[in-house]
C-alpha positions as a LaTeX table, in Angstrom:
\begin{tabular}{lrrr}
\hline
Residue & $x$ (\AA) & $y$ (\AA) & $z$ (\AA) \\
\hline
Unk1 & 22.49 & $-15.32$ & 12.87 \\
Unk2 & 21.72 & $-12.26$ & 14.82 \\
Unk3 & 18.58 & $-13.83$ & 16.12 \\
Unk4 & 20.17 & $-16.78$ & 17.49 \\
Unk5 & 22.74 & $-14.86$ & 19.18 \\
Unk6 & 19.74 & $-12.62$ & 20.52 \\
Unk7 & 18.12 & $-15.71$ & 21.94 \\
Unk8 & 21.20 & $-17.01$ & 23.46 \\
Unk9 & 22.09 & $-14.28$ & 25.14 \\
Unk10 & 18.58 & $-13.71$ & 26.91 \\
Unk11 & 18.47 & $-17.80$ & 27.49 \\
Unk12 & 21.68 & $-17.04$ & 29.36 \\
Unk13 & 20.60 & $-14.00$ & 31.19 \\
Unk14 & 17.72 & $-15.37$ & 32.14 \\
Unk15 & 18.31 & $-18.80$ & 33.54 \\
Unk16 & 21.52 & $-17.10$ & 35.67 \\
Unk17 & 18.49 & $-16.64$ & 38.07 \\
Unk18 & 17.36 & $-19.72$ & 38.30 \\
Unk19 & 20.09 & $-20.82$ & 41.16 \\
Unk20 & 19.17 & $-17.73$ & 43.46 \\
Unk21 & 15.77 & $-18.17$ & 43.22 \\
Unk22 & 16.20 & $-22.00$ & 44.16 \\
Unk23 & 17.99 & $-21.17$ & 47.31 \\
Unk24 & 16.24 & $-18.52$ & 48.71 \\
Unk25 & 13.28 & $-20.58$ & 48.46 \\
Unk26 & 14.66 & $-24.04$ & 49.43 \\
Unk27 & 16.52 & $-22.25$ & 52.10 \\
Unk28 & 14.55 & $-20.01$ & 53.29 \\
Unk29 & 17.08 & $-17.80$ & 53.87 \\
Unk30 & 17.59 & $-14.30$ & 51.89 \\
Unk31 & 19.65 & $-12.93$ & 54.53 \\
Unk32 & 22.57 & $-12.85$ & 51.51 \\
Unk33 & 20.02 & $-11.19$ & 49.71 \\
Unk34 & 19.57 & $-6.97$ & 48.90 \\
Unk35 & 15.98 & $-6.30$ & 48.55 \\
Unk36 & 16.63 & $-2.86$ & 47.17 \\
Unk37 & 19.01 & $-4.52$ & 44.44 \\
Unk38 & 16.59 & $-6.77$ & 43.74 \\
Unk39 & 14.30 & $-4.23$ & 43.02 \\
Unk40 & 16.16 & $-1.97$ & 41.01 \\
Unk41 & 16.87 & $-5.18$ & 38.74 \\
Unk42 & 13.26 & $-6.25$ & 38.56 \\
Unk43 & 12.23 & $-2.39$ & 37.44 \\
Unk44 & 15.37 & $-2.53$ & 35.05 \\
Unk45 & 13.93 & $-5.78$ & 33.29 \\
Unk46 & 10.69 & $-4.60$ & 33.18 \\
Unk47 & 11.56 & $-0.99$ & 31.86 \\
Unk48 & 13.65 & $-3.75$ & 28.81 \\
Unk49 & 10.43 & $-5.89$ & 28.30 \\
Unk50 & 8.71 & $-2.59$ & 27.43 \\
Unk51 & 11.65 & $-1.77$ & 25.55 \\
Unk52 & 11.35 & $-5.19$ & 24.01 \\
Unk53 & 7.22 & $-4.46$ & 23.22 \\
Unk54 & 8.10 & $-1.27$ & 22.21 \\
Unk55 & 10.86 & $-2.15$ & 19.31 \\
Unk56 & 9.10 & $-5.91$ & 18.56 \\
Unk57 & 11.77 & $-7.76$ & 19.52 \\
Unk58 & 11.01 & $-10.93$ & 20.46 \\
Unk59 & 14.35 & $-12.23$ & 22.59 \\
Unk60 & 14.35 & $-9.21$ & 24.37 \\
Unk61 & 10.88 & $-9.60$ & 25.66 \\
Unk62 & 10.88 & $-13.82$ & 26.02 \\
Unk63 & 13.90 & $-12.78$ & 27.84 \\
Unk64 & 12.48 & $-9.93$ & 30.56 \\
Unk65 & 9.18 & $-11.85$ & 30.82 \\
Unk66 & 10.80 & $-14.56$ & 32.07 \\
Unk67 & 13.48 & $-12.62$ & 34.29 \\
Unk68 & 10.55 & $-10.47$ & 35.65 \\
Unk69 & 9.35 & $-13.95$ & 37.04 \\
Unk70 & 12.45 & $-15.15$ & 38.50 \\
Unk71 & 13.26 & $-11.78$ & 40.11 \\
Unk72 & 9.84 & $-11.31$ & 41.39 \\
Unk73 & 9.95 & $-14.78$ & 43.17 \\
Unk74 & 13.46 & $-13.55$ & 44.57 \\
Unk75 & 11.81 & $-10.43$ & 45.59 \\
Unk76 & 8.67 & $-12.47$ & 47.18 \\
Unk77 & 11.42 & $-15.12$ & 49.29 \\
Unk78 & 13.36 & $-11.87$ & 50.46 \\
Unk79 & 9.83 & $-10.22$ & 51.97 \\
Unk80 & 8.41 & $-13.11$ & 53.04 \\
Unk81 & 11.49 & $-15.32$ & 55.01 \\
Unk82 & 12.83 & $-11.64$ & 56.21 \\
\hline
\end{tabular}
């Protein structure tokens, strides 16, 4: 049951994302947008995807692999379409 709630919860995490990365692409605008948040939240999911490697726990790193991509686009909109 654990797992399932594991998996869940990092499905969840991760797809809240999804919408920001959407707009600031489709937009083109990241004005809304703080690169140095975004930042600090892309090296806080990749510090938990090591985490993740680090105790084998597979909806932890599905979870900040996939975040790490979302952010990293959001982070890639905000520099480019400054």
């Amino acid at each position: 049951m654990e797992l399932y709630v594991g998996y869940l919860a990092a499905f969840m995490g991760t797809i809240c994302w999804l919408p920001q990365a959407w707009k600031a692409w489709a937009s083109r605008d990241t004005s809304g947008l703080s690169l140095a948040a975004n930042l600090m939240f892309l090296l806080t999911v990749s510090l938990w995807f090591v985490y993740g490697i680090m105790v084998n726990d597979w909806p932890i790193m599905i979870a900040n692999i996939c975040a790490i991509l979302i952010v990293v686009s959001i982070v890639a909109a905000k520099l480019r379409y400054k």
